[in-house]
C-alpha positions as CSV (number, residue, x, y, z in Angstrom):
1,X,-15.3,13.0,25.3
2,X,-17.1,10.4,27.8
3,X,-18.3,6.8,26.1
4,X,-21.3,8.1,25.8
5,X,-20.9,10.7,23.6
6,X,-18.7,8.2,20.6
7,X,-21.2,8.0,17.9
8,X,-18.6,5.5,16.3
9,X,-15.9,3.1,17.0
10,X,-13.0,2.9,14.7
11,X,-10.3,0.3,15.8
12,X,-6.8,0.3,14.8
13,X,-4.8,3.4,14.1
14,X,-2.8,2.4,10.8
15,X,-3.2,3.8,7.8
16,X,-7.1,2.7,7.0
17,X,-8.1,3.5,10.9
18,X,-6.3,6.5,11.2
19,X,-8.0,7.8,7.7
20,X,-11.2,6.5,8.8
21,X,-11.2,8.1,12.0
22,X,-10.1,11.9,10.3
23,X,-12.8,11.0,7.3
24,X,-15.6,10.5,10.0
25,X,-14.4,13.2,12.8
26,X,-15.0,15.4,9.3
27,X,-18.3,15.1,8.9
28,X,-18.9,16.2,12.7
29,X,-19.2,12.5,14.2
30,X,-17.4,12.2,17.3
31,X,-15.2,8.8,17.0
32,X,-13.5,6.4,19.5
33,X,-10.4,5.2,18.2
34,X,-8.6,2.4,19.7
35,X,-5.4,1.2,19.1
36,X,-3.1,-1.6,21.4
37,X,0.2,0.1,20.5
38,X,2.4,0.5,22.4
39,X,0.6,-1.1,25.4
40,X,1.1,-4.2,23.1
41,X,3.9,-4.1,19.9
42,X,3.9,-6.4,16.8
43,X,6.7,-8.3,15.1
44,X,7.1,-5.8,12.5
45,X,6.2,-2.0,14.3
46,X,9.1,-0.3,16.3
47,X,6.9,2.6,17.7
48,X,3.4,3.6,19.2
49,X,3.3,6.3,16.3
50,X,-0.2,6.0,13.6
51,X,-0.2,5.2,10.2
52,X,3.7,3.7,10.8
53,X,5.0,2.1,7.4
54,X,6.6,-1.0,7.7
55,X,7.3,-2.6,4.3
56,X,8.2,0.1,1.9
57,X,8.3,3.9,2.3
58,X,6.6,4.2,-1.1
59,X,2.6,5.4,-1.9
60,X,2.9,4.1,-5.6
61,X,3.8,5.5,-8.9
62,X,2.2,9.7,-9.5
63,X,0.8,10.6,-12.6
64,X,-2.1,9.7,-14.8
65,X,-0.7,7.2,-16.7
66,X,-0.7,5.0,-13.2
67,X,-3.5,3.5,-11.4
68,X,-2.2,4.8,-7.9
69,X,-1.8,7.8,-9.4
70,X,-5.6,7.8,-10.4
71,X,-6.5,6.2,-6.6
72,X,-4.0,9.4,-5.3
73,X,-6.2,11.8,-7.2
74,X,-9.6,10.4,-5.7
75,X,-8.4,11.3,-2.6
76,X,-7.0,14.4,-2.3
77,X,-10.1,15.8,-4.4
78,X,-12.0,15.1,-1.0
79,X,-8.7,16.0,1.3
80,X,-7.8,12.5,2.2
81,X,-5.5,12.6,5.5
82,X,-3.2,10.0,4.2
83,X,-2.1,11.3,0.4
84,X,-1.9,14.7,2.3
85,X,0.5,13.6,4.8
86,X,2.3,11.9,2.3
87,X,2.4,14.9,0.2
88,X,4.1,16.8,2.7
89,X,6.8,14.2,3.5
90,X,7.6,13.1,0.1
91,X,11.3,12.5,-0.8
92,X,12.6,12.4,-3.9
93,X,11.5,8.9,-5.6
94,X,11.7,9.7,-9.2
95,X,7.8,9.2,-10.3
96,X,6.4,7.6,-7.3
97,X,5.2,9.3,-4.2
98,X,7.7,8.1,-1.6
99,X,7.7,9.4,1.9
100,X,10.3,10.2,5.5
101,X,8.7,7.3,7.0
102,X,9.2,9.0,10.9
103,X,7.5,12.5,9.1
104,X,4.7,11.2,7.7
105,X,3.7,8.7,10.9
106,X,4.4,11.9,13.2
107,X,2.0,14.0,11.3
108,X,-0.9,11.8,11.1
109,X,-0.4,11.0,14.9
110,X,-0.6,14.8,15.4
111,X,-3.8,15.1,13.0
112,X,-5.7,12.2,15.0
113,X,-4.3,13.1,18.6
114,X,-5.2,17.0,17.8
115,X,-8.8,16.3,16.7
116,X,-11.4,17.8,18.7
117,X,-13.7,15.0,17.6
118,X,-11.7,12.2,17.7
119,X,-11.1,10.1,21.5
120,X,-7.6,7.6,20.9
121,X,-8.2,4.6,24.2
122,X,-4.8,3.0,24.0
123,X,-5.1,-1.2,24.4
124,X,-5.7,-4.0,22.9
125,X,-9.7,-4.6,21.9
126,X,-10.4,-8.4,21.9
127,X,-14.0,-8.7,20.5
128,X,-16.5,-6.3,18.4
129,X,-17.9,-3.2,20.3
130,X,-21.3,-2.8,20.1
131,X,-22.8,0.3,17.4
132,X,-21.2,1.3,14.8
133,X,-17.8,0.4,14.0
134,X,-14.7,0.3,11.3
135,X,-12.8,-3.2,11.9
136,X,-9.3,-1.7,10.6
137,X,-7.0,-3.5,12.8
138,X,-4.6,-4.2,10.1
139,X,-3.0,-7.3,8.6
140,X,-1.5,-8.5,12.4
141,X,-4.9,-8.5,14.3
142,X,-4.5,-9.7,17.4
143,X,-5.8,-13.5,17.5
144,X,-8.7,-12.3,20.1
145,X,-10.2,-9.8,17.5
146,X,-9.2,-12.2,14.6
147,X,-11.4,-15.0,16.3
148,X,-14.0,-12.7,16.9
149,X,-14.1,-11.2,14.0
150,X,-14.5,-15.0,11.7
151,X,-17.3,-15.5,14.2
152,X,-19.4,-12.3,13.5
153,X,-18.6,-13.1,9.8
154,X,-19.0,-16.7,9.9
155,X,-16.1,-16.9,7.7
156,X,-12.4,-18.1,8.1
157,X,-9.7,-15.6,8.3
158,X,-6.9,-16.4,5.6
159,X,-3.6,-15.9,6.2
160,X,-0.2,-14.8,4.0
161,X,3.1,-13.9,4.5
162,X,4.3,-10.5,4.1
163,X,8.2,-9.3,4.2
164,X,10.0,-5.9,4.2
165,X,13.4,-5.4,2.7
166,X,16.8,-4.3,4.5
167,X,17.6,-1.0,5.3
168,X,21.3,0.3,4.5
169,X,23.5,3.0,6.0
170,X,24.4,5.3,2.8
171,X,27.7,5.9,4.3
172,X,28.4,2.6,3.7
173,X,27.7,1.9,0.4
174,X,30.7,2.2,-2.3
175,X,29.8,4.8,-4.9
176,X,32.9,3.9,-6.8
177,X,30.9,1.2,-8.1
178,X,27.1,2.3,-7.4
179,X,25.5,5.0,-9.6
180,X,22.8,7.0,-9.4
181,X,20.3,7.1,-12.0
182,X,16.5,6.3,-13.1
183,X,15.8,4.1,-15.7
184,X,15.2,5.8,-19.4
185,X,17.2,8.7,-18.0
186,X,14.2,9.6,-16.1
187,X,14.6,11.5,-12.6
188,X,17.8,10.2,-11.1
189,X,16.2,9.0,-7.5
190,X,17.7,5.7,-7.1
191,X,21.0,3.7,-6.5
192,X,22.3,1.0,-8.8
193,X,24.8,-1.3,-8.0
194,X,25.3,-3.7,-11.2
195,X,26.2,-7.5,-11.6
196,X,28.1,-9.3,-14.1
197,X,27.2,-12.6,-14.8
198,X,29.8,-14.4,-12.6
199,X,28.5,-11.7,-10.0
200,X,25.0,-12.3,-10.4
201,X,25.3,-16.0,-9.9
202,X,27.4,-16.0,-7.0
203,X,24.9,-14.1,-5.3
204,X,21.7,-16.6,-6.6
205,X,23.8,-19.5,-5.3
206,X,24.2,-17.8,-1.4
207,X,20.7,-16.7,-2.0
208,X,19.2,-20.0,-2.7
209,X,21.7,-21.5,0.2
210,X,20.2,-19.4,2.9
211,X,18.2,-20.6,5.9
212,X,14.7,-18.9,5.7
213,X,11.8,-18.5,7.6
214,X,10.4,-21.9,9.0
215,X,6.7,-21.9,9.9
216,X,4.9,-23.1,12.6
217,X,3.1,-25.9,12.2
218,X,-0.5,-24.5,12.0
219,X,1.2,-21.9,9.8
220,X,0.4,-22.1,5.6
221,X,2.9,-20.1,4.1
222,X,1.1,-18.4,1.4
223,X,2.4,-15.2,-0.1
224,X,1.2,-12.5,-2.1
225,X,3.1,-11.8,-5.5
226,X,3.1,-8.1,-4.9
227,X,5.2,-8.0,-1.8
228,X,6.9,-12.0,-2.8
229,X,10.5,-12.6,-0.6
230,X,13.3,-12.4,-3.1
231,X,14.3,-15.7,-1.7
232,X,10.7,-17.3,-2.6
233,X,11.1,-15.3,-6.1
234,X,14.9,-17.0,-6.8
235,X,13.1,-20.0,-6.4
236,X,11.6,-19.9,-9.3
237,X,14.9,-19.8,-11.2
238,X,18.2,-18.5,-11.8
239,X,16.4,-15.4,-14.1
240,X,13.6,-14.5,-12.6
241,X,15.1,-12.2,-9.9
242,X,16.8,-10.2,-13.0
243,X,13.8,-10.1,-15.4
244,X,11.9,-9.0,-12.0
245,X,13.5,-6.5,-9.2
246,X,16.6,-7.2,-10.3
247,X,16.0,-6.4,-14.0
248,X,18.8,-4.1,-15.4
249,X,16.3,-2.7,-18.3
250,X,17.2,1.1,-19.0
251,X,19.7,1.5,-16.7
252,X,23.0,2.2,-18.7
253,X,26.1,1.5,-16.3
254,X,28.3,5.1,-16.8
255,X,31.2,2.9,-17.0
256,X,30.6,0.6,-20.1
257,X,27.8,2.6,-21.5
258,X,25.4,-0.5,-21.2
259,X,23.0,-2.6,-19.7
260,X,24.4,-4.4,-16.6
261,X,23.4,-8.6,-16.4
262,X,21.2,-7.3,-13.4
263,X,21.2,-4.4,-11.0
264,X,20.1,-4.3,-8.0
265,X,17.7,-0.8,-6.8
266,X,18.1,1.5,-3.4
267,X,15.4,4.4,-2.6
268,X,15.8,6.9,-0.4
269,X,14.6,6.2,3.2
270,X,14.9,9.7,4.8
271,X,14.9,13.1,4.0
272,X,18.7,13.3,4.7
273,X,19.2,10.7,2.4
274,X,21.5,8.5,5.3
275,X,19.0,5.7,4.8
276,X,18.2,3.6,1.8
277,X,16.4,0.7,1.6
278,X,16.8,-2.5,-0.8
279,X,13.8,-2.2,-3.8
280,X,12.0,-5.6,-4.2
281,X,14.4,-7.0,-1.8
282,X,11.8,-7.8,1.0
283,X,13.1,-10.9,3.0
284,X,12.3,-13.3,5.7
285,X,15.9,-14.4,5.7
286,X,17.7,-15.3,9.1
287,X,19.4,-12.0,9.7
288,X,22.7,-13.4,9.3
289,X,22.0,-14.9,6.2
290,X,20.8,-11.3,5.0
291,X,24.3,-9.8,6.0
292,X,26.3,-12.7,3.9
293,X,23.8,-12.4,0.7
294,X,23.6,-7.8,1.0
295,X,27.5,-8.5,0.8
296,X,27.6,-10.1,-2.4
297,X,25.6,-7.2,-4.4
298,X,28.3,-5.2,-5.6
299,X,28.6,-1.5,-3.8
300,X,27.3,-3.1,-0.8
301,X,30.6,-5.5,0.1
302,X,30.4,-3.3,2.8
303,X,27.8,-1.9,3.9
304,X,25.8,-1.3,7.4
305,X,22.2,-3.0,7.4
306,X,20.7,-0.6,9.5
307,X,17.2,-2.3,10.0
308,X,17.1,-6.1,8.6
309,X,14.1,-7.5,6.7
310,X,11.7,-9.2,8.5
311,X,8.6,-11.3,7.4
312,X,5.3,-11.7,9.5
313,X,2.1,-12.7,9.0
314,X,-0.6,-10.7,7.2
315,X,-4.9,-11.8,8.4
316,X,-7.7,-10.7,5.7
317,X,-10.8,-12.2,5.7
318,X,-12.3,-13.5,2.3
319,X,-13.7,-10.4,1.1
320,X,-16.4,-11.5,-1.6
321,X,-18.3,-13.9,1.2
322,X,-18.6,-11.2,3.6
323,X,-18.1,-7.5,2.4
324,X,-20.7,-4.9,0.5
325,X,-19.0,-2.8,-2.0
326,X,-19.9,-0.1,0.5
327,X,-17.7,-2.1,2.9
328,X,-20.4,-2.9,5.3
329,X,-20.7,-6.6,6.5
330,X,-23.1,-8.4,4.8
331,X,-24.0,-10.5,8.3
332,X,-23.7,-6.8,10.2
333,X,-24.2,-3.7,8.5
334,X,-23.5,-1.5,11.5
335,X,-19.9,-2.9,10.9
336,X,-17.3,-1.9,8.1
337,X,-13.6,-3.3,7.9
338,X,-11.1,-1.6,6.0
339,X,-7.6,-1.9,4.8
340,X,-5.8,-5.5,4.7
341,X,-8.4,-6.9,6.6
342,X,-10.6,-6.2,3.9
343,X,-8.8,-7.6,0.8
344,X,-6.4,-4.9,0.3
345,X,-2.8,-5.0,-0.6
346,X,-0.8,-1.5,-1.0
347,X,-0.5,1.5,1.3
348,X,-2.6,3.4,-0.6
349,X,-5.4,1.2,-0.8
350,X,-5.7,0.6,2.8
351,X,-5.8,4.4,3.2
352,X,-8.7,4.7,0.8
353,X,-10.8,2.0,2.4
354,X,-10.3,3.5,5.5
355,X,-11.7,6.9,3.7
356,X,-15.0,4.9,2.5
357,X,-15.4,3.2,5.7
358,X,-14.9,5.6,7.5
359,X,-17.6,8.1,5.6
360,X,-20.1,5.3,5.6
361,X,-19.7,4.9,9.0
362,X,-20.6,8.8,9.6
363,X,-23.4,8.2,7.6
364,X,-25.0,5.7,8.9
365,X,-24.2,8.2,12.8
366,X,-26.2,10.6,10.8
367,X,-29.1,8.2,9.8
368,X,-28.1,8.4,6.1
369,X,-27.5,5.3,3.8
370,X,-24.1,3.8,2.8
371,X,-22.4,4.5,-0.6
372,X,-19.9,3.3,-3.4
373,X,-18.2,5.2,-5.4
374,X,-18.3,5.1,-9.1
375,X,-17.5,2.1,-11.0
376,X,-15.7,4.4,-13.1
377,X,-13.5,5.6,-10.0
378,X,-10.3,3.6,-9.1
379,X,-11.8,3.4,-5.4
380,X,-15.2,2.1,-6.8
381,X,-13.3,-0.5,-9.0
382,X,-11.7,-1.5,-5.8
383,X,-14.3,-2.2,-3.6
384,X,-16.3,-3.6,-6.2
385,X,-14.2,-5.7,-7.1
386,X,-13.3,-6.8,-2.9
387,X,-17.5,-7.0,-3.0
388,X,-17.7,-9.7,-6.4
389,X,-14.6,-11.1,-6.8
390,X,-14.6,-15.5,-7.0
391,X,-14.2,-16.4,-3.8
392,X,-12.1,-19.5,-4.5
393,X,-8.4,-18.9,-3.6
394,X,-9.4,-15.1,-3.1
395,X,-6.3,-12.6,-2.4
396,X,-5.8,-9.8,-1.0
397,X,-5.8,-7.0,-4.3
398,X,-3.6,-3.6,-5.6
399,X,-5.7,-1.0,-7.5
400,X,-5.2,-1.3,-11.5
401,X,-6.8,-0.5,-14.4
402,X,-8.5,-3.6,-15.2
403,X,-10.9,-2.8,-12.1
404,X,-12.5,0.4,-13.8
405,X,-14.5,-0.3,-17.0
406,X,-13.0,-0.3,-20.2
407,X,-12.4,2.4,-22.3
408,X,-14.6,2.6,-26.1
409,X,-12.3,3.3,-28.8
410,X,-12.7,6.6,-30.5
411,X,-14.6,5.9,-34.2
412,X,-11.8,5.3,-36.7
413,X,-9.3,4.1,-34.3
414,X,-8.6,0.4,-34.4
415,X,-7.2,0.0,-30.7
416,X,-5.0,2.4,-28.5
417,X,-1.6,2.1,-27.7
418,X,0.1,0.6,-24.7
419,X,-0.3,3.2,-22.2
420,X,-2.3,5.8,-24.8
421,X,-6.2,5.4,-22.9
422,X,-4.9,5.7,-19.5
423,X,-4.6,9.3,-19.2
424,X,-8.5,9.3,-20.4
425,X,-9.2,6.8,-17.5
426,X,-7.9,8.8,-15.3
427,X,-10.0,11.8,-16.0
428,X,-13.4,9.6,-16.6
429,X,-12.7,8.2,-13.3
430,X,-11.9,11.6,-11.2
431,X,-14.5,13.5,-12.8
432,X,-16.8,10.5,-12.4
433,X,-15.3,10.3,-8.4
434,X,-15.8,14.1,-7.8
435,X,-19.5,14.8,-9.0
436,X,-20.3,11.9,-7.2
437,X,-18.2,12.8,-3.7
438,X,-19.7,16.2,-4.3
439,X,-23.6,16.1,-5.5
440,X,-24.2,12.2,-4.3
441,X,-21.6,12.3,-1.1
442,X,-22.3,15.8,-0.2
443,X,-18.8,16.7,1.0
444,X,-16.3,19.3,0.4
445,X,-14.2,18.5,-2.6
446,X,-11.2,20.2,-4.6
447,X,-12.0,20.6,-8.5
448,X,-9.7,18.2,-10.6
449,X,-6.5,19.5,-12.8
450,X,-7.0,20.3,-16.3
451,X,-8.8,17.6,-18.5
452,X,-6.6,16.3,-21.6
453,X,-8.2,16.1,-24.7
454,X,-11.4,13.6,-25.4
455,X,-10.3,10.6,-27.0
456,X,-12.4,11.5,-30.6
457,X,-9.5,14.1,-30.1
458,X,-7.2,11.3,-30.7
459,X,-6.6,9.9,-34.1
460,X,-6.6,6.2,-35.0
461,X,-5.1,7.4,-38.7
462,X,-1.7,8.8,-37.9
């Protein structure tokens, strides 16, 4: 495919470029892709593969009582590339859709190499291209496109710290004192290695002892709560690691039949199950430091870190100043930016950001105008949301269920229960998201599972 012939640009080939290039290419629009791996690396990738995860190996909790659930739902209605892969790669995670990272990056590398429609020009792109394009060069955009990118915009970029948590050789770790077990007795997917008290507070003393991550001096560290250090969280105090990742809540030790003082959480890495990695253990620590604290959790005296945390820095730009809820720059509409560049924090979310602006960006190839999904739709609270938010002290955001509109109660009922309206979200907001991907969207979509009952079904007396 020559240059002339690439209706639209897409830049960056992670998880929002990779899905914005498929989305496009599917609509018949022939797409340039670029991405600078592995011409140029970052601190946190260790190959030139797409869509590589480098925090967790986790999409977010399944189901319709959860809001990724609902945002995973959206997308494979209209055959999302990214919840498909995932799909196909999952490993056991109990109820959250948790992938073999090296699977899932190979076979969305295959699905964007493989398209007939879609160019991939490996290097690094320092400014803008002309036409239409999707800005998805991820939270480590190269200072040249980052630069370029606040000019276009007019806006500063913003800047936070982001961390992923150490890796561990399961041969290693001591299942005479670990167990295996979900919490509640739900799907036994994870490791648990418990603390007593004395135990727990040995390890917050080497934890809060440890030499972190300095800064530069131009750097601010600021870091967002849903992917916080468990150094910056001890902080805090001596119990908020064990009312947070650490909390032991419904996870009876087999050996005293109770609650541990706190517990600290593996997942499954690989399909094998040789690799787990730490949950809510994401760390910027010095990588000896890591070693001396992964020693004191109890199982783990031990153990072989296989790939240490590391922390780098995350770019987005302030979202509300400079996106449309259709993701189109409000100082260039020809441009779109997706994933953590846009506002977005989670996997997931980057993924379906780089479905819309990736669609839109066909679109507008094909001379038709840009769209946003339904408010009701956990993708149209999303970008709405990016689009309006205050943008004072603006972070990047996860998908939940105080982005779609609220729920009226059924007549009779005085108010629901704790997680009682979510299932009825879910379905307003899929059936809302189909019709509109279908009849508004015009594209191919997959019916939705069997509704539950309407909530007059439900009854506010018993």
């Amino acid at each position: 495919m020559s240059g002339a012939e690439a209706a639209i640009t897409v830049i960056g080939a992670g998880l929002a470029g990779s899905e914005a290039a498929l989305a496009a290419a599917g609509q018949g629009v022939r797409v340039r892709l670029h991405e600078m791996r592995p011409i140029r690396m970052t601190p946190a990738h260790r190959s030139g593969n797409f869509a590589e995860l480098v925090c967790s190996n986790s999409l977010g909790g399944e189901g319709e009582k959860q809001s990724k659930g609902m945002l995973q739902a959206e997308l494979r209605s209209v055959g999302g590339a990214i919840v498909g892969a995932a799909d196909a790669s999952r490993l056991p995670a109990g109820n959250a859709l948790a992938v073999e990272r090296d699977e899932f990056s190979a076979r969305v590398t295959r699905a964007v190499r493989e398209h007939p429609l879609i160019e991939v020009v490996e290097g690094e792109v320092g400014a803008v291209p002309q036409g239409i394009a999707v800005i998805a060069s991820g939270p480590l955009t190269s200072d040249a496109l980052a630069a370029d990118v606040a000019r276009l915009t007019g806006s500063d970029r913003l800047s936070f710290y982001d961390a992923a948590a150490p890796v561990i050789d399961a041969s290693t770790i001591d299942m005479d004192v670990a167990w295996r077990a979900g919490r509640y007795d739900q799907s036994a997917d994870y490791l648990n290695c418990p603390f007593t008290k004395e135990q727990y507070l040995a390890f917050f003393e080497a934890l809060e002892q440890a030499r972190t991550h300095t800064p530069h001096d131009w750097e601010k560290l600021e870091f967002f709560e849903g992917c916080m250090p468990i150094e910056e969280i001890a902080r805090r105090g001596v119990d908020t690691p064990r009312f947070g990742p650490m909390s032991p809540k419904g996870l009876d030790d087999p050996r005293t039949g109770r609650w541990p003082y706190a517990v600290a959480q593996l997942r499954q890495e690989d399909r094998e199950g040789r690799l787990w990695s730490l949950v809510g253990f994401q760390t910027g620590l010095k990588w000896g430091d890591q070693k001396a604290v992964v020693s004191l959790i109890p199982g783990l005296e031990n153990a072989d870190i296989v790939r240490y945390g590391v922390m780098h820095r995350n770019t987005y730009l302030n979202a509300p100043e400079v996106l449309h809820s259709t993701l189109q720059l409000r100082a260039d509409p020809t441009k779109l930016v997706a994933g953590v560049l846009a506002g977005t924090e989670g996997y997931l979310e980057s993924a379906a950001t780089g479905w819309l602006a990736g669609t839109n960006a066909a679109r507008l190839a094909r001379g038709l105008e840009a769209l946003t999904p339904p408010a009701e739709s956990m993708l149209g609270g999303l970008v709405r949301y990016l689009a309006s938010a205050n943008p004072k002290g603006f972070q990047p955001m996860n998908v939940n269920w105080a982005l779609v509109p609220e729920l009226p109660l059924p007549e009779g009922k005085r108010k629901w229960g704790k997680h009682e309206k979510r299932p009825f979200l879910f379905k307003r907001g899929l059936d809302a998201f189909t019709a509109w991907a279908g009849e508004e969207a015009g594209l191919s979509v997959t019916p939705p599972p069997a509704p539950v009952p309407e909530p007059e079904a439900v009854s506010g007396a018993r």
